[in-house]
N, C-alpha and C positions, 0 to 999 in steps of 0.2 A: 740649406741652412743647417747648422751645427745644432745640438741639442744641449741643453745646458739645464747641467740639475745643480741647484743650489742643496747643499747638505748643511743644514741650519742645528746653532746652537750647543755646537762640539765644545763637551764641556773640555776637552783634553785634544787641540787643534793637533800638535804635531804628532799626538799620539795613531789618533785617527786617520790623518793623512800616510802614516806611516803604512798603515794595516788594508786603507784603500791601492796605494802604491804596492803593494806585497803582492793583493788578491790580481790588480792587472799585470804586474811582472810574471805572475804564475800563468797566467793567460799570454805570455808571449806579447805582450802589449806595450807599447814603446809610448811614453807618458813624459812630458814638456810640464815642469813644474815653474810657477811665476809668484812671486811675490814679495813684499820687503824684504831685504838683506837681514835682519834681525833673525825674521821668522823661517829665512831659509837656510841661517844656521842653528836655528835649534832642530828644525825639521833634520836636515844633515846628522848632526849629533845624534839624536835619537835615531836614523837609520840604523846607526854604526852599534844600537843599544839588541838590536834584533838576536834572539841569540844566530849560531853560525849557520845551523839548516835554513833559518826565515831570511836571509841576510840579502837585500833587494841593490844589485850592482847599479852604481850611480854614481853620478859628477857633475860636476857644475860645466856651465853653458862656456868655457873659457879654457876647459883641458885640449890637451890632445886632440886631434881628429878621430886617430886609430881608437882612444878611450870614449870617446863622444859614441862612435859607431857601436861598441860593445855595450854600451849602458844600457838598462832598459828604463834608467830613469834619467832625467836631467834636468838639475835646479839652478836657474835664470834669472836674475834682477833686470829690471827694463834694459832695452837694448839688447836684448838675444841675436844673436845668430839667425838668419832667416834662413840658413842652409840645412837646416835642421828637418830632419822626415819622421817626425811625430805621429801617431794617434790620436790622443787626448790630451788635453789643457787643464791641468790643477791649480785653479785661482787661490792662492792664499789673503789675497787684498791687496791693496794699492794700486798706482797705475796699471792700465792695462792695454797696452800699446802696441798689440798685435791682431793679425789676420786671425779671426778666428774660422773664415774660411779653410783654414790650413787642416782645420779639426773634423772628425767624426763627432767629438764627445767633449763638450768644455762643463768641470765639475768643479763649482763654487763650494771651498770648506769658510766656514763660517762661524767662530766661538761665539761665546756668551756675552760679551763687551758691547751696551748700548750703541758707543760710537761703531763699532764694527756693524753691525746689524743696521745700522742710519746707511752706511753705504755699502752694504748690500741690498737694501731696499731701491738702491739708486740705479744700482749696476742692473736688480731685476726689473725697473723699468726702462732702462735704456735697450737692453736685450727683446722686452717686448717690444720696441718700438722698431726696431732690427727684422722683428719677422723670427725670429729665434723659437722652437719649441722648448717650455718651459717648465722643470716640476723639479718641486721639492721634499726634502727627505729629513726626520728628525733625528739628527745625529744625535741630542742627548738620552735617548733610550736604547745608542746600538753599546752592547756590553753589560748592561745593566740585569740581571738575574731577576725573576719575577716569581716568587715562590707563591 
């Protein structure tokens, strides 16, 4: 069974997810991003905002083979590729229509939006019901200064 941590309450989704995708590219970690086409072009866009040293090599689930294989990241609207040799699974929301067997690691980003939190609540009981190991992380305290 996969492990899946729900990271709750990101007050800045694509910001967060950008800095979780960095910290696993830095770690040689080859990471399957999924979720609305909205959400996976701002996420995209803000990659491209990293300055040039943090800059996390990635493509969507539909380039190239040769660019598929060099990415360490790659962002997915339903319907992926199942030929894909991932790591980890970054849920942004929406459907979610794949093996998560495929994963070590499936990691729920999750903002502040009632409706968004209604089905992540839905998704963390269907995963329980999965057999899934399950924990949660308060994303709106990572970045925040504490004097």
């Amino acid at each position: 069974m996969s492990q899946v941590a729900f990271h709750l309450d990101a007050p800045d989704k694509a910001g967060y997810t950008c800095r979780l995708l960095r910290k696993a590219a830095g770690l040689g970690t080859k990471v399957l991003v999924t979720g609305e086409r909205i959400e996976l072009d701002q996420l995209d866009s803000t990659l491209w905002c990293f300055a040039p040293r943090e800059f996390v090599p990635h493509c969507r689930s539909d380039a190239p083979a040769e660019v598929l294989q060099r990415s360490a990241v790659i962002l997915a609207s339903p319907g992926l590729p199942q030929a894909l040799d991932m790591t980890v699974l970054v849920h942004l929301g929406g459907p979610l229509a794949i093996d998560l067997e495929r994963f070590e690691k499936v990691i729920e980003v999750v903002g502040q939006g009632e409706q968004e939190r209604a089905e992540a609540r839905v998704r963390w009981k269907q995963y329980a019901m999965q057999g899934h190991e399950l924990t949660h992380h308060d994303a709106s305290q990572i970045g925040r200064r504490h004097d």
